[in-house]
C-alpha positions as CSV (number, residue, x, y, z in Angstrom):
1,X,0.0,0.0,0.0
2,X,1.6,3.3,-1.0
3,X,0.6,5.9,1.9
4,X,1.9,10.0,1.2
5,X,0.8,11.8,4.5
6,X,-1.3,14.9,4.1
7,X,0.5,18.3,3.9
8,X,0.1,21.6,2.8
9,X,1.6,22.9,0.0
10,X,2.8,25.8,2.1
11,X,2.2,27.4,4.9
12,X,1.8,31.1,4.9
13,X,0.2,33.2,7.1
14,X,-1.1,35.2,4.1
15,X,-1.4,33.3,1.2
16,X,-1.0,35.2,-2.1
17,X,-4.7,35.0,-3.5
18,X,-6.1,35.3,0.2
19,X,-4.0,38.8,0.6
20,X,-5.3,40.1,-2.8
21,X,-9.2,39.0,-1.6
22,X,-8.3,41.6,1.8
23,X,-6.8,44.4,-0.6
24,X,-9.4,44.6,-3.4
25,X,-12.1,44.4,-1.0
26,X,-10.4,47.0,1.2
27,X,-10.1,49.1,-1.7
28,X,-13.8,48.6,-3.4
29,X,-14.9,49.6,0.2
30,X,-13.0,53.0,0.8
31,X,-14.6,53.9,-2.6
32,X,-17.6,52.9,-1.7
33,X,-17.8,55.6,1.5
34,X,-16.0,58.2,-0.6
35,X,-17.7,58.1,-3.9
36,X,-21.0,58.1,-1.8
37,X,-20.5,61.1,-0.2
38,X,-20.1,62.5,-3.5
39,X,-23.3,61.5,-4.4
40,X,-22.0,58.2,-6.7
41,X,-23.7,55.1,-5.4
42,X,-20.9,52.2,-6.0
43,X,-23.2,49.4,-4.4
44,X,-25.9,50.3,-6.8
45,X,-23.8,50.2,-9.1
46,X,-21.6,47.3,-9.1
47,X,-24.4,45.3,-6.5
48,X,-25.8,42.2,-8.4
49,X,-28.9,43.2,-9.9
50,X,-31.5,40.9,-10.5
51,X,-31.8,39.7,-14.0
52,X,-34.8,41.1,-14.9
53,X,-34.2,44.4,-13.8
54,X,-32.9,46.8,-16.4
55,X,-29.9,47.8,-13.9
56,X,-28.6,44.2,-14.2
57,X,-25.2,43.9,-15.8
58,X,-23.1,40.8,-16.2
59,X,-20.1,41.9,-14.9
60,X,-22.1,42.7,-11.5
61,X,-21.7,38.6,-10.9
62,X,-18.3,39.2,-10.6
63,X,-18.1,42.6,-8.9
64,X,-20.8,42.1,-6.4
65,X,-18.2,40.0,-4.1
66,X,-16.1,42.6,-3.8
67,X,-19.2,45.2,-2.2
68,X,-20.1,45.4,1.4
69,X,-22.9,47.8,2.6
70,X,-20.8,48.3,6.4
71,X,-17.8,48.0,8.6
72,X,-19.2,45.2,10.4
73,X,-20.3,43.5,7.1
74,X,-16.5,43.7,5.7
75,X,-15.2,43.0,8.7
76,X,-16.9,39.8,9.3
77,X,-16.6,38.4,6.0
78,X,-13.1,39.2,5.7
79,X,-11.9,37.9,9.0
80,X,-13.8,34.6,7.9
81,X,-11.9,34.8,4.2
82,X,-8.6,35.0,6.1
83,X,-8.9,32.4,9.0
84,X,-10.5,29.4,6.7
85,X,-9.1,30.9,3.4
86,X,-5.6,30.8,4.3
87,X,-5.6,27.3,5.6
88,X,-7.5,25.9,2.2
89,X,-5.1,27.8,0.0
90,X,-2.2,26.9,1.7
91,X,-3.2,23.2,0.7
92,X,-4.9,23.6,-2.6
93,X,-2.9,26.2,-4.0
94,X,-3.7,29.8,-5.4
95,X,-5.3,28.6,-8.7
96,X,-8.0,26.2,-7.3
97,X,-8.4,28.3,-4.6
98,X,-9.4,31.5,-6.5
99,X,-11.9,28.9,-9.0
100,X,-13.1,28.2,-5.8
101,X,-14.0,31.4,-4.3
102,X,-14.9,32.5,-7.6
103,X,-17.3,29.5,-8.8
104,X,-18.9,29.1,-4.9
105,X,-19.7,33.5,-5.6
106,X,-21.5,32.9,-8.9
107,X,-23.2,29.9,-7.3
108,X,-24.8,31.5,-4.5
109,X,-25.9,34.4,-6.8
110,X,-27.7,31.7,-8.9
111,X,-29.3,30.5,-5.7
112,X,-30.4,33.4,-4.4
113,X,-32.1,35.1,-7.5
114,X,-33.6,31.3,-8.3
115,X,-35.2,31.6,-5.7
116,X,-36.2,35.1,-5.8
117,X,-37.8,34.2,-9.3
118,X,-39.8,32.0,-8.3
119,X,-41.2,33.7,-5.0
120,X,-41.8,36.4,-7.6
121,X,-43.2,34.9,-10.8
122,X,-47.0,35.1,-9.3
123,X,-46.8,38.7,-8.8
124,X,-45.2,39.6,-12.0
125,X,-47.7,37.4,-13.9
126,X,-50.4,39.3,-12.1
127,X,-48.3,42.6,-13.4
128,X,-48.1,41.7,-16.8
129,X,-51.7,40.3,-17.4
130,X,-52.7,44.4,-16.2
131,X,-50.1,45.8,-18.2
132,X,-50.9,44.3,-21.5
133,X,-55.1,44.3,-21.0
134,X,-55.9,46.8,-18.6
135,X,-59.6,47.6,-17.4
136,X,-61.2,49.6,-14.0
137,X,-61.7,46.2,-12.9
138,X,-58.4,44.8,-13.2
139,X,-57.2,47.6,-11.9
140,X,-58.9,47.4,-8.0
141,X,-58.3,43.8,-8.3
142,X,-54.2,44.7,-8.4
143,X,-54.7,47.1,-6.1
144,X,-56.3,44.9,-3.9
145,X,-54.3,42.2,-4.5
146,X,-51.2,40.3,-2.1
147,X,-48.9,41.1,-5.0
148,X,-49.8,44.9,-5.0
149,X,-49.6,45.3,-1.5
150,X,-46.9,43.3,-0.1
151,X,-44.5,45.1,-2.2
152,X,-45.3,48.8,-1.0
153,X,-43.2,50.6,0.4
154,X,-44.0,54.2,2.3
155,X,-42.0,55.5,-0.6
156,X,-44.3,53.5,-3.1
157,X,-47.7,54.5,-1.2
158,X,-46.7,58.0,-1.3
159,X,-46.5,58.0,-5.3
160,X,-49.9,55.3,-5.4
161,X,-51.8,58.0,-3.8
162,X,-50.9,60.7,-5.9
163,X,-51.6,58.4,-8.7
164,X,-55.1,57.5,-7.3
165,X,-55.5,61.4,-7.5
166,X,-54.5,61.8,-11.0
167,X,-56.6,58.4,-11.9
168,X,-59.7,59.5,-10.2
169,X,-59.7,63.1,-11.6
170,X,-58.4,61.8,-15.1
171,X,-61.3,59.2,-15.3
172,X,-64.1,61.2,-14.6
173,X,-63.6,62.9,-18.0
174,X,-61.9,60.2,-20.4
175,X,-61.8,56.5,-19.5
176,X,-59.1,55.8,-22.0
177,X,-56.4,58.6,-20.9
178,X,-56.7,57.3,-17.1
179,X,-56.2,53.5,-18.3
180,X,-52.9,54.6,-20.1
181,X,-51.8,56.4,-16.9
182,X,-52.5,53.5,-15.0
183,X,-50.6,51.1,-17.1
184,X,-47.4,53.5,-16.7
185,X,-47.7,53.6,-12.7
186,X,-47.9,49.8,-12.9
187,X,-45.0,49.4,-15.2
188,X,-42.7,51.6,-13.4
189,X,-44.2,50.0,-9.9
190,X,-43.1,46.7,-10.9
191,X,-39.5,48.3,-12.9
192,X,-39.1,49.9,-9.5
193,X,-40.0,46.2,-7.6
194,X,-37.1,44.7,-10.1
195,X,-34.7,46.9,-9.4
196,X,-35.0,47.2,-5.6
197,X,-33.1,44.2,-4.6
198,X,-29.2,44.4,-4.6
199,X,-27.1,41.8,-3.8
200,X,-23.3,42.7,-2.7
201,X,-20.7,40.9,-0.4
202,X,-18.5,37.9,0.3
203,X,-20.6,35.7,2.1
204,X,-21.4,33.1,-0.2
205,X,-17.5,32.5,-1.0
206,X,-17.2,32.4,2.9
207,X,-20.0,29.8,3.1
208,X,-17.8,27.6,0.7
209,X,-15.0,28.5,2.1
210,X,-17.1,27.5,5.7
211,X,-17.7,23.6,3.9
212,X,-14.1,23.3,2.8
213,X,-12.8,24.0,5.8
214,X,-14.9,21.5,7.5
215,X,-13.7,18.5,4.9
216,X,-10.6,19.6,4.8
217,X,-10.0,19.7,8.4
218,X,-13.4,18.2,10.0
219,X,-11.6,17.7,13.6
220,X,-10.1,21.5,14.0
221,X,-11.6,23.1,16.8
222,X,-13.5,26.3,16.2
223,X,-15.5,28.6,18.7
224,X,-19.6,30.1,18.2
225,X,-20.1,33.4,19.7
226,X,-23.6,31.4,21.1
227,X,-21.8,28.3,22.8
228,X,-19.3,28.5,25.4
229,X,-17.1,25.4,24.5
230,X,-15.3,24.9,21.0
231,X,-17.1,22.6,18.4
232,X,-15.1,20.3,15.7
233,X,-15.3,22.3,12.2
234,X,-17.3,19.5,10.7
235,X,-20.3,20.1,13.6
236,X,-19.7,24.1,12.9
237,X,-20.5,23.1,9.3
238,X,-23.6,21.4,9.9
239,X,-25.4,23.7,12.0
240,X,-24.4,26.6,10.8
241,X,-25.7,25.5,7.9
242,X,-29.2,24.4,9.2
243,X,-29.5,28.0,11.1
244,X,-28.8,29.4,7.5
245,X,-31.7,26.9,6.0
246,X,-34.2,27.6,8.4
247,X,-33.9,31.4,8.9
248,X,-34.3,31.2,5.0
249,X,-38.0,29.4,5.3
250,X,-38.8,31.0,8.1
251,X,-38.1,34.7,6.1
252,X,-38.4,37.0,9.4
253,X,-39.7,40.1,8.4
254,X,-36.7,42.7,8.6
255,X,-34.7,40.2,7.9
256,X,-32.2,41.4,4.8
257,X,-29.8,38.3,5.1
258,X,-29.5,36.7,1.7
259,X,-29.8,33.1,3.4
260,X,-30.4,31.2,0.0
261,X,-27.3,33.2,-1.2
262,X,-25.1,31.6,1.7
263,X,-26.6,28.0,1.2
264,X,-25.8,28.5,-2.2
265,X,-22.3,29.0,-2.1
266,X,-22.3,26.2,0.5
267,X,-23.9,23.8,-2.0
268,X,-21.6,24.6,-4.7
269,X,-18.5,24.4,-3.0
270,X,-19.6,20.8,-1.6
271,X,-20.2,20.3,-5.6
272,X,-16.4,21.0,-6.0
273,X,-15.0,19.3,-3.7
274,X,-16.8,16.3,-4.4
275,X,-16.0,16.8,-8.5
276,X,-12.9,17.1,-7.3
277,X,-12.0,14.3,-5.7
278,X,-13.9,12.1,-8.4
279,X,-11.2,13.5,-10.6
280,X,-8.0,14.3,-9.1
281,X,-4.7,13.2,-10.4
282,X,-3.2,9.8,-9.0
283,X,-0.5,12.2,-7.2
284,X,-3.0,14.8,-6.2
285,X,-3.1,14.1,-2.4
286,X,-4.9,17.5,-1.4
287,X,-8.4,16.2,-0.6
Protein backbone atom coordinates (compact mmCIF):
# COMPACT_ATOMS: atom_id res chain seq x y z
CA UNK A 1 0.00 0.00 0.00
CA UNK A 2 1.59 3.29 -1.01
CA UNK A 3 0.62 5.87 1.87
CA UNK A 4 1.89 10.00 1.19
CA UNK A 5 0.77 11.84 4.51
CA UNK A 6 -1.32 14.90 4.14
CA UNK A 7 0.51 18.32 3.86
CA UNK A 8 0.09 21.56 2.81
CA UNK A 9 1.56 22.88 0.02
CA UNK A 10 2.79 25.75 2.05
CA UNK A 11 2.21 27.40 4.94
CA UNK A 12 1.79 31.10 4.92
CA UNK A 13 0.23 33.23 7.05
CA UNK A 14 -1.07 35.24 4.12
CA UNK A 15 -1.44 33.30 1.16
CA UNK A 16 -1.05 35.19 -2.14
CA UNK A 17 -4.67 35.03 -3.49
CA UNK A 18 -6.14 35.33 0.21
CA UNK A 19 -4.00 38.82 0.55
CA UNK A 20 -5.31 40.13 -2.76
CA UNK A 21 -9.21 38.98 -1.57
CA UNK A 22 -8.30 41.61 1.84
CA UNK A 23 -6.82 44.36 -0.58
CA UNK A 24 -9.37 44.58 -3.37
CA UNK A 25 -12.14 44.41 -0.97
CA UNK A 26 -10.39 46.97 1.18
CA UNK A 27 -10.12 49.10 -1.70
CA UNK A 28 -13.78 48.60 -3.36
CA UNK A 29 -14.93 49.57 0.21
CA UNK A 30 -13.02 52.99 0.81
CA UNK A 31 -14.59 53.89 -2.61
CA UNK A 32 -17.59 52.94 -1.65
CA UNK A 33 -17.78 55.62 1.45
CA UNK A 34 -15.98 58.17 -0.63
CA UNK A 35 -17.66 58.09 -3.91
CA UNK A 36 -21.01 58.07 -1.76
CA UNK A 37 -20.48 61.08 -0.16
CA UNK A 38 -20.09 62.46 -3.47
CA UNK A 39 -23.30 61.50 -4.43
CA UNK A 40 -22.02 58.24 -6.65
CA UNK A 41 -23.75 55.13 -5.40
CA UNK A 42 -20.94 52.15 -5.99
CA UNK A 43 -23.16 49.42 -4.40
CA UNK A 44 -25.91 50.31 -6.80
CA UNK A 45 -23.77 50.19 -9.15
CA UNK A 46 -21.55 47.31 -9.07
CA UNK A 47 -24.37 45.31 -6.54
CA UNK A 48 -25.80 42.23 -8.37
CA UNK A 49 -28.91 43.15 -9.87
CA UNK A 50 -31.50 40.94 -10.48
CA UNK A 51 -31.76 39.68 -14.02
CA UNK A 52 -34.77 41.09 -14.94
CA UNK A 53 -34.21 44.42 -13.78
CA UNK A 54 -32.94 46.80 -16.40
CA UNK A 55 -29.93 47.76 -13.93
CA UNK A 56 -28.57 44.19 -14.19
CA UNK A 57 -25.16 43.87 -15.84
CA UNK A 58 -23.15 40.78 -16.21
CA UNK A 59 -20.07 41.88 -14.86
CA UNK A 60 -22.06 42.65 -11.53
CA UNK A 61 -21.70 38.61 -10.94
CA UNK A 62 -18.26 39.19 -10.64
CA UNK A 63 -18.06 42.62 -8.91
CA UNK A 64 -20.76 42.09 -6.44
CA UNK A 65 -18.16 39.95 -4.13
CA UNK A 66 -16.09 42.57 -3.76
CA UNK A 67 -19.16 45.21 -2.18
CA UNK A 68 -20.12 45.39 1.35
CA UNK A 69 -22.88 47.75 2.57
CA UNK A 70 -20.77 48.26 6.38
CA UNK A 71 -17.81 48.01 8.59
CA UNK A 72 -19.22 45.18 10.40
CA UNK A 73 -20.30 43.46 7.08
CA UNK A 74 -16.48 43.73 5.75
CA UNK A 75 -15.20 43.01 8.71
CA UNK A 76 -16.94 39.82 9.28
CA UNK A 77 -16.57 38.35 6.01
CA UNK A 78 -13.13 39.23 5.70
CA UNK A 79 -11.93 37.93 8.98
CA UNK A 80 -13.84 34.61 7.89
CA UNK A 81 -11.95 34.84 4.20
CA UNK A 82 -8.58 34.95 6.10
CA UNK A 83 -8.89 32.44 8.95
CA UNK A 84 -10.47 29.37 6.69
CA UNK A 85 -9.11 30.90 3.42
CA UNK A 86 -5.62 30.76 4.30
CA UNK A 87 -5.62 27.27 5.59
CA UNK A 88 -7.48 25.91 2.21
CA UNK A 89 -5.11 27.85 -0.02
CA UNK A 90 -2.21 26.88 1.73
CA UNK A 91 -3.20 23.16 0.74
CA UNK A 92 -4.86 23.56 -2.56
CA UNK A 93 -2.88 26.18 -4.03
CA UNK A 94 -3.69 29.83 -5.44
CA UNK A 95 -5.27 28.56 -8.70
CA UNK A 96 -8.01 26.22 -7.26
CA UNK A 97 -8.39 28.27 -4.59
CA UNK A 98 -9.45 31.49 -6.45
CA UNK A 99 -11.88 28.92 -8.96
CA UNK A 100 -13.14 28.15 -5.79
CA UNK A 101 -14.00 31.39 -4.29
CA UNK A 102 -14.92 32.54 -7.58
CA UNK A 103 -17.29 29.50 -8.82
CA UNK A 104 -18.94 29.14 -4.92
CA UNK A 105 -19.69 33.51 -5.56
CA UNK A 106 -21.46 32.85 -8.88
CA UNK A 107 -23.15 29.87 -7.29
CA UNK A 108 -24.83 31.46 -4.52
CA UNK A 109 -25.93 34.43 -6.76
CA UNK A 110 -27.69 31.72 -8.90
CA UNK A 111 -29.34 30.51 -5.72
CA UNK A 112 -30.40 33.35 -4.37
CA UNK A 113 -32.07 35.13 -7.52
CA UNK A 114 -33.64 31.33 -8.27
CA UNK A 115 -35.21 31.57 -5.66
CA UNK A 116 -36.17 35.06 -5.84
CA UNK A 117 -37.83 34.16 -9.35
CA UNK A 118 -39.80 31.98 -8.34
CA UNK A 119 -41.24 33.67 -5.05
CA UNK A 120 -41.82 36.39 -7.56
CA UNK A 121 -43.24 34.90 -10.80
CA UNK A 122 -47.00 35.05 -9.29
CA UNK A 123 -46.79 38.66 -8.81
CA UNK A 124 -45.17 39.61 -12.03
CA UNK A 125 -47.67 37.41 -13.87
CA UNK A 126 -50.42 39.33 -12.13
CA UNK A 127 -48.32 42.57 -13.43
CA UNK A 128 -48.07 41.72 -16.77
CA UNK A 129 -51.74 40.33 -17.40
CA UNK A 130 -52.71 44.35 -16.24
CA UNK A 131 -50.10 45.78 -18.16
CA UNK A 132 -50.91 44.26 -21.48
CA UNK A 133 -55.12 44.32 -21.03
CA UNK A 134 -55.90 46.80 -18.60
CA UNK A 135 -59.60 47.60 -17.40
CA UNK A 136 -61.25 49.64 -14.04
CA UNK A 137 -61.66 46.21 -12.88
CA UNK A 138 -58.43 44.75 -13.22
CA UNK A 139 -57.23 47.59 -11.89
CA UNK A 140 -58.93 47.42 -8.03
CA UNK A 141 -58.35 43.82 -8.32
CA UNK A 142 -54.18 44.68 -8.44
CA UNK A 143 -54.72 47.07 -6.06
CA UNK A 144 -56.31 44.85 -3.94
CA UNK A 145 -54.29 42.23 -4.49
CA UNK A 146 -51.25 40.31 -2.10
CA UNK A 147 -48.93 41.14 -5.04
CA UNK A 148 -49.79 44.85 -4.99
CA UNK A 149 -49.65 45.35 -1.53
CA UNK A 150 -46.87 43.30 -0.05
CA UNK A 151 -44.51 45.10 -2.18
CA UNK A 152 -45.31 48.79 -1.01
CA UNK A 153 -43.18 50.59 0.44
CA UNK A 154 -44.04 54.24 2.26
CA UNK A 155 -41.95 55.53 -0.58
CA UNK A 156 -44.28 53.52 -3.12
CA UNK A 157 -47.65 54.50 -1.20
CA UNK A 158 -46.72 57.99 -1.31
CA UNK A 159 -46.51 58.03 -5.27
CA UNK A 160 -49.87 55.33 -5.43
CA UNK A 161 -51.79 58.03 -3.82
CA UNK A 162 -50.90 60.70 -5.88
CA UNK A 163 -51.60 58.43 -8.68
CA UNK A 164 -55.14 57.53 -7.32
CA UNK A 165 -55.51 61.43 -7.45
CA UNK A 166 -54.50 61.77 -11.05
CA UNK A 167 -56.56 58.41 -11.90
CA UNK A 168 -59.73 59.45 -10.23
CA UNK A 169 -59.70 63.08 -11.63
CA UNK A 170 -58.42 61.84 -15.15
CA UNK A 171 -61.34 59.18 -15.28
CA UNK A 172 -64.06 61.24 -14.62
CA UNK A 173 -63.57 62.89 -18.05
CA UNK A 174 -61.87 60.22 -20.35
CA UNK A 175 -61.81 56.50 -19.52
CA UNK A 176 -59.07 55.83 -21.96
CA UNK A 177 -56.44 58.60 -20.88
CA UNK A 178 -56.71 57.30 -17.11
CA UNK A 179 -56.22 53.52 -18.32
CA UNK A 180 -52.88 54.56 -20.14
CA UNK A 181 -51.84 56.38 -16.85
CA UNK A 182 -52.48 53.51 -14.99
CA UNK A 183 -50.64 51.09 -17.07
CA UNK A 184 -47.44 53.50 -16.72
CA UNK A 185 -47.70 53.56 -12.70
CA UNK A 186 -47.94 49.84 -12.92
CA UNK A 187 -44.96 49.40 -15.19
CA UNK A 188 -42.71 51.57 -13.36
CA UNK A 189 -44.20 50.05 -9.92
CA UNK A 190 -43.05 46.74 -10.95
CA UNK A 191 -39.55 48.29 -12.92
CA UNK A 192 -39.13 49.86 -9.50
CA UNK A 193 -39.96 46.19 -7.63
CA UNK A 194 -37.15 44.65 -10.12
CA UNK A 195 -34.74 46.88 -9.43
CA UNK A 196 -35.02 47.20 -5.58
CA UNK A 197 -33.11 44.22 -4.62
CA UNK A 198 -29.23 44.38 -4.63
CA UNK A 199 -27.09 41.79 -3.77
CA UNK A 200 -23.31 42.68 -2.65
CA UNK A 201 -20.71 40.93 -0.44
CA UNK A 202 -18.49 37.86 0.30
CA UNK A 203 -20.61 35.67 2.06
CA UNK A 204 -21.40 33.08 -0.22
CA UNK A 205 -17.53 32.46 -0.98
CA UNK A 206 -17.19 32.39 2.87
CA UNK A 207 -19.96 29.79 3.10
CA UNK A 208 -17.83 27.63 0.65
CA UNK A 209 -14.99 28.45 2.14
CA UNK A 210 -17.08 27.48 5.65
CA UNK A 211 -17.68 23.61 3.90
CA UNK A 212 -14.13 23.33 2.84
CA UNK A 213 -12.75 24.00 5.78
CA UNK A 214 -14.89 21.50 7.50
CA UNK A 215 -13.65 18.53 4.88
CA UNK A 216 -10.61 19.57 4.76
CA UNK A 217 -10.04 19.65 8.41
CA UNK A 218 -13.39 18.21 10.04
CA UNK A 219 -11.60 17.68 13.62
CA UNK A 220 -10.07 21.51 14.03
CA UNK A 221 -11.64 23.13 16.82
CA UNK A 222 -13.48 26.30 16.18
CA UNK A 223 -15.52 28.60 18.70
CA UNK A 224 -19.65 30.12 18.23
CA UNK A 225 -20.14 33.39 19.69
CA UNK A 226 -23.56 31.40 21.10
CA UNK A 227 -21.79 28.30 22.80
CA UNK A 228 -19.25 28.51 25.40
CA UNK A 229 -17.14 25.37 24.49
CA UNK A 230 -15.32 24.88 21.00
CA UNK A 231 -17.07 22.62 18.40
CA UNK A 232 -15.14 20.26 15.73
CA UNK A 233 -15.25 22.34 12.18
CA UNK A 234 -17.31 19.48 10.67
CA UNK A 235 -20.28 20.15 13.61
CA UNK A 236 -19.68 24.08 12.94
CA UNK A 237 -20.52 23.13 9.34
CA UNK A 238 -23.60 21.36 9.89
CA UNK A 239 -25.38 23.72 12.05
CA UNK A 240 -24.38 26.65 10.80
CA UNK A 241 -25.66 25.46 7.91
CA UNK A 242 -29.15 24.36 9.23
CA UNK A 243 -29.47 27.95 11.07
CA UNK A 244 -28.81 29.40 7.52
CA UNK A 245 -31.69 26.85 5.99
CA UNK A 246 -34.22 27.56 8.44
CA UNK A 247 -33.85 31.39 8.87
CA UNK A 248 -34.32 31.16 4.99
CA UNK A 249 -37.97 29.40 5.33
CA UNK A 250 -38.77 31.03 8.13
CA UNK A 251 -38.13 34.75 6.10
CA UNK A 252 -38.36 36.98 9.39
CA UNK A 253 -39.73 40.06 8.45
CA UNK A 254 -36.68 42.71 8.58
CA UNK A 255 -34.70 40.24 7.91
CA UNK A 256 -32.22 41.44 4.78
CA UNK A 257 -29.81 38.33 5.07
CA UNK A 258 -29.51 36.71 1.70
CA UNK A 259 -29.78 33.09 3.43
CA UNK A 260 -30.36 31.23 -0.03
CA UNK A 261 -27.28 33.19 -1.16
CA UNK A 262 -25.13 31.59 1.72
CA UNK A 263 -26.59 28.02 1.20
CA UNK A 264 -25.82 28.49 -2.25
CA UNK A 265 -22.34 28.97 -2.15
CA UNK A 266 -22.29 26.18 0.49
CA UNK A 267 -23.95 23.82 -2.02
CA UNK A 268 -21.65 24.61 -4.73
CA UNK A 269 -18.45 24.42 -3.01
CA UNK A 270 -19.65 20.75 -1.64
CA UNK A 271 -20.19 20.34 -5.55
CA UNK A 272 -16.42 20.97 -5.98
CA UNK A 273 -15.03 19.28 -3.73
CA UNK A 274 -16.83 16.27 -4.38
CA UNK A 275 -16.02 16.81 -8.55
CA UNK A 276 -12.93 17.05 -7.34
CA UNK A 277 -12.03 14.29 -5.74
CA UNK A 278 -13.87 12.11 -8.44
CA UNK A 279 -11.16 13.51 -10.59
CA UNK A 280 -7.97 14.35 -9.08
CA UNK A 281 -4.69 13.21 -10.39
CA UNK A 282 -3.19 9.77 -9.00
CA UNK A 283 -0.46 12.16 -7.20
CA UNK A 284 -2.96 14.78 -6.16
CA UNK A 285 -3.13 14.09 -2.38
CA UNK A 286 -4.85 17.51 -1.41
CA UNK A 287 -8.44 16.18 -0.58
Amino acid sequence: MNYQPFRPRSSNFLPEVVKNILIINGIMFLATVLMNNRGADLVDMLGLHYFQSDKFRVYQLITYMFMHGSFMHIFFNMFAVWMFGSSIENVWGPRRFLTFYILTGLGAAVAHYGIFYFEMQPAMAFFNDYISNPSHEKLQALVNSEAFQSFSSRDMMEHYNAFVHDYTVMAASNSQEALNLSVEYMSQFKADILNAPVVVGASGSVFGLLLAYGMLFPNNLLFMLFLPIPIKAKYFVIIYGAIELFSGIAQIPGDNVAHFAHLGGLFTGLLLILFWRRNKPRNDNFF
